[in-house]
C-alpha positions as CSV (number, residue, x, y, z in Angstrom):
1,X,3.0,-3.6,-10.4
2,X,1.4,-4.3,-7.0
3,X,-1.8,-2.0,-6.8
4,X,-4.0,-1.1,-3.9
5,X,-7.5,0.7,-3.9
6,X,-9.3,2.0,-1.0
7,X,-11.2,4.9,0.2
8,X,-9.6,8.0,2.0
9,X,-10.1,6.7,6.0
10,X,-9.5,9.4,9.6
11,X,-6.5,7.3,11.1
12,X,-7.5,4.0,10.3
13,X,-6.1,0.7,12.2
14,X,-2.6,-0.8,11.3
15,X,-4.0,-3.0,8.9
16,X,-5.0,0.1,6.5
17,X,-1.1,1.0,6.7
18,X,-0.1,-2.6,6.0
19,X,-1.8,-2.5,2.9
20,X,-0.3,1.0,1.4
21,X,3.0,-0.4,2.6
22,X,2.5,-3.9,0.6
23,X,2.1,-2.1,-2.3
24,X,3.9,0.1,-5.2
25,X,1.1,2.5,-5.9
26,X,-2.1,3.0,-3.8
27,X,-5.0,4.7,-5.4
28,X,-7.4,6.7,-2.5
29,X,-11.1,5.8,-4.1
30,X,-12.0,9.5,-3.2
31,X,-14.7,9.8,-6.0
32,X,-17.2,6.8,-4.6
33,X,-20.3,7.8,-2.4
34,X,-19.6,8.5,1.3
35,X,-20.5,5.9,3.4
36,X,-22.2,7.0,6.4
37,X,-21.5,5.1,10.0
38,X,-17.8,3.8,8.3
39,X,-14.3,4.6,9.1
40,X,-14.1,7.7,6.2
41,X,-14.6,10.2,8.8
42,X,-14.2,8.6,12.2
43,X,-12.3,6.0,14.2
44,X,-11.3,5.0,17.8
45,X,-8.9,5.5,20.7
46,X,-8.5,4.6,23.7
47,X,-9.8,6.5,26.5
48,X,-10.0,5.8,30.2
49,X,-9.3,2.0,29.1
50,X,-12.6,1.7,26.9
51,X,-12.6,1.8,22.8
52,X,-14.0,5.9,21.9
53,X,-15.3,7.3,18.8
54,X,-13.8,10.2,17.3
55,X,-14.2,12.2,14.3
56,X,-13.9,14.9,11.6
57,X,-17.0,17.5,11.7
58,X,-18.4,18.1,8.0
59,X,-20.2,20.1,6.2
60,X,-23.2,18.6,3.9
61,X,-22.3,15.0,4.7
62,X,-24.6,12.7,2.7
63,X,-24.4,9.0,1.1
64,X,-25.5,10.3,-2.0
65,X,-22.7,12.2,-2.3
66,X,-19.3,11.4,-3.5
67,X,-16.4,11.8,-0.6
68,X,-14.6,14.3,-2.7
69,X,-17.7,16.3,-2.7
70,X,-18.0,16.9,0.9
71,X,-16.5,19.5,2.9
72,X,-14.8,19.8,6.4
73,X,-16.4,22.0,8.8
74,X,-14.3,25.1,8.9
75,X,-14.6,25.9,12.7
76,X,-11.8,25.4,15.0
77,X,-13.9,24.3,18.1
78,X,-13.7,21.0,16.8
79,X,-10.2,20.6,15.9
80,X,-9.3,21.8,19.4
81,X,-11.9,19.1,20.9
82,X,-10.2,16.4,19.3
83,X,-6.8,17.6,20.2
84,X,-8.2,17.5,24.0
85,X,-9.6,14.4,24.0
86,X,-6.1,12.7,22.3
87,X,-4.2,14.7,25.0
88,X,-6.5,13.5,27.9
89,X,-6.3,10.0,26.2
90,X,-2.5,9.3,25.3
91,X,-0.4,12.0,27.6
92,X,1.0,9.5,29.8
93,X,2.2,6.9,26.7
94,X,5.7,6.4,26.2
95,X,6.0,8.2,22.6
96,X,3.2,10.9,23.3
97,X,6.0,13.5,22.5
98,X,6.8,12.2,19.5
99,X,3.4,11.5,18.0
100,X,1.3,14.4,19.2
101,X,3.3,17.7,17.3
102,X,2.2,15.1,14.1
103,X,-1.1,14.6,14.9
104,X,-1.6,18.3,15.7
105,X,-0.5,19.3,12.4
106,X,-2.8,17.1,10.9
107,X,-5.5,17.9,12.6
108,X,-5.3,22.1,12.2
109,X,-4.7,21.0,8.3
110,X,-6.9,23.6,6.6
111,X,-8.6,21.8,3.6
112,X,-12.2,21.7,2.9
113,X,-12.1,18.7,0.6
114,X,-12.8,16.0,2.8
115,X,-10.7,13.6,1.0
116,X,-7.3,16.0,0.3
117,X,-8.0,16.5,4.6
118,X,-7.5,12.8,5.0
119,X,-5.1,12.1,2.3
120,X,-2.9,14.9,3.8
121,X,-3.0,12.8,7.3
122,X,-2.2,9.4,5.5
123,X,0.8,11.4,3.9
124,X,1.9,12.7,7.0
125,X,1.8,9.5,8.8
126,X,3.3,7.6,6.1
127,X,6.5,9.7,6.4
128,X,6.4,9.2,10.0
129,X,6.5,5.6,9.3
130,X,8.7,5.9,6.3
131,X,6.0,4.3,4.0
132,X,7.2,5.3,0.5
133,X,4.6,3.6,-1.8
134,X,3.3,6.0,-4.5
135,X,-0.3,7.6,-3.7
136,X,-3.0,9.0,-6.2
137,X,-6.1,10.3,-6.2
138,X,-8.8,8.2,-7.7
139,X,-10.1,11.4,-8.8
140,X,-7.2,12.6,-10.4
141,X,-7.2,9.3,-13.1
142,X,-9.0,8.5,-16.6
143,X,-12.0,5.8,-15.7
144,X,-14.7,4.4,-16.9
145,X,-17.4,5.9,-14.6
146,X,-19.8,3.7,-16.2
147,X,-18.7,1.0,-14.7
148,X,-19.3,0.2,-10.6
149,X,-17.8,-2.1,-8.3
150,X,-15.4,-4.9,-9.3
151,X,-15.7,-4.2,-12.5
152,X,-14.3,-0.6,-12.3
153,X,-11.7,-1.3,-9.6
154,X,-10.4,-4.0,-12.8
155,X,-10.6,-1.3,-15.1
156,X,-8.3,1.5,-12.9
157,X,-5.6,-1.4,-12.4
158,X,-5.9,-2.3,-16.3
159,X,-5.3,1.7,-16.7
160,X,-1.9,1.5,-14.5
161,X,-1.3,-1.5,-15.6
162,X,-1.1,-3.6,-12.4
163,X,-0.1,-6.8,-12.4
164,X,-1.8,-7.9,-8.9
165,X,-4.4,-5.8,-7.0
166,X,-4.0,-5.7,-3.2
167,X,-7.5,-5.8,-0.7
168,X,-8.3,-6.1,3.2
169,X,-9.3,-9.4,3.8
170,X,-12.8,-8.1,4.2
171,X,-12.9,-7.8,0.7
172,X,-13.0,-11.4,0.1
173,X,-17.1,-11.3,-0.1
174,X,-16.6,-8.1,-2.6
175,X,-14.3,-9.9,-5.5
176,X,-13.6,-13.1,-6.7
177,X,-10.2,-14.7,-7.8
178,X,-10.9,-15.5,-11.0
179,X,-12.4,-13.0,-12.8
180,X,-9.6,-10.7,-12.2
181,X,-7.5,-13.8,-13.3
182,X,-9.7,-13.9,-16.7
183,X,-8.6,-10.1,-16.9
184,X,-4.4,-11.5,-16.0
185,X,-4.5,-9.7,-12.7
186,X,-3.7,-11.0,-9.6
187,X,-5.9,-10.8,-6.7
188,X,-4.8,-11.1,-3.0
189,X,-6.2,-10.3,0.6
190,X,-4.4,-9.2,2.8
191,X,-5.1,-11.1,6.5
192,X,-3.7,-9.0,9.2
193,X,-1.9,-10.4,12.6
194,X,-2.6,-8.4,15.3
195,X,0.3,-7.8,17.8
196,X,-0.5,-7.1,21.3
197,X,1.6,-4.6,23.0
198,X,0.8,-2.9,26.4
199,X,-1.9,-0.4,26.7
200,X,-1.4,1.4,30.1
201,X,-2.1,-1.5,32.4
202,X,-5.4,-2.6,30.7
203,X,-6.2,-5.7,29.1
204,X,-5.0,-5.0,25.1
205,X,-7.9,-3.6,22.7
206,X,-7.0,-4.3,19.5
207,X,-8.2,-2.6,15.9
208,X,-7.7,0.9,17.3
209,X,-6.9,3.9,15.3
210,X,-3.1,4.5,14.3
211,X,-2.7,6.9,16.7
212,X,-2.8,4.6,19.9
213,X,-0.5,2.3,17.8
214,X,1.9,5.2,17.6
215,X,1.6,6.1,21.1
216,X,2.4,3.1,22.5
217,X,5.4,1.7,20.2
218,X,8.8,2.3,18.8
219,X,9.4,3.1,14.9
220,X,10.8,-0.1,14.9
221,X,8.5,-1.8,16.1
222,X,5.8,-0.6,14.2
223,X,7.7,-1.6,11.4
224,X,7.5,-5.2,12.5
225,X,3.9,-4.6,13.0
226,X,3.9,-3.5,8.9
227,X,4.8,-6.4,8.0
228,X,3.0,-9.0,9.9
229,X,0.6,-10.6,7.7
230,X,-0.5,-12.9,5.2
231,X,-2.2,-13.2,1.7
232,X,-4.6,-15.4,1.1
């Protein structure tokens, strides 16, 4: 049983999808502490050929709060904002018609739980890309709250069992190899390759949200893009 942990991110970069697609059963870390200036809440797209910022409004945001414990602002103002700025951004890209009805019914989602808001979008876009690896809740498991870090990401793949446990390669600084080999699980990162593909006529940005992936590329070749990496 391949595992993968990782909190609930606002259409993250391919990498993010790689992962849940490596895997049999991803676990969104919903019940950690928000992290403010991170990819939970925000991420970018390309507009007028420069990298832009954009996000989900919330209510009560705070790092001393867990991310299941913070709400979405209610208003529609800023749900119709963002659905602007992707139209001004991505209405001349080859697969704008396909993507945008998705990303609109993600966006008007009404949830207040900021993390069942996100995990709704990482549903919807898995099905889109006909990613079919299970997804729960980190909330929604038996854990050892006592425990923090490493040590309780060990103890959730103990609890399901998992054989190997799945990171970004950005977590090579957060766990080490061998203590989850001293607890028989096997750790990998995952490195991604990032494929260039056109961008309107500019030179390519890479790391961008999902959604300018999407825009710009066939299902099938996203699907190539899926599985373009390596673990280390």
């Amino acid at each position: 049983m391949k595992i993968g942990i990782m909190q609930p991110y606002f259409f993250p970069y391919i990498g993010y999808w790689q992962l849940i697609n490596a895997v049999d059963e991803y676990i969104i870390y919903d019940d950690v502490n928000f992290i403010k200036g991170g990819w939970i809440n925000r991420n970018r797209i390309l507009m007028r050929d420069e990298p832009q910022y954009f996000n989900v409004r919330m209510c009560g945001m705070s790092s001393f709060k867990k991310i299941n414990e913070i709400e979405v602002d209610p208003s529609p103002i800023w749900r119709k904002k963002a659905l602007s700025t992707i139209i001004v951004a991505y209405k001349k890209a080859p697969y704008f018609s396909n993507v945008f009805p998705l990303l609109e019914d993600i966006i008007l989602f009404k949830e207040k739980d900021l993390s069942r808001y996100i995990t709704n979008s990482i549903l919807k876009i898995n099905e889109y890309l006909k990613i079919t690896t299970k997804l729960q809740l980190s909330s929604s498991l038996q854990q050892n709250y006592n425990l923090h870090g490493q040590d309780r990401v060990i103890d959730i793949c103990k609890r399901l069992k998992a054989t190997s446990y799945y990171n970004t390669i950005s977590g090579e600084n957060l766990y080490s190899k061998d203590v989850f080999y001293d607890n028989n699980i096997k750790l990998y990162f995952l490195k991604t390759h990032i494929q260039k593909y056109p961008q309107y006529k500019n030179e390519f940005i890479p790391n961008l949200s999902i959604i300018d992936v999407m825009m710009f590329n066939s299902f099938n070749r996203i699907s190539e893009m899926l599985g373009d990496y390596e673990l280390v």
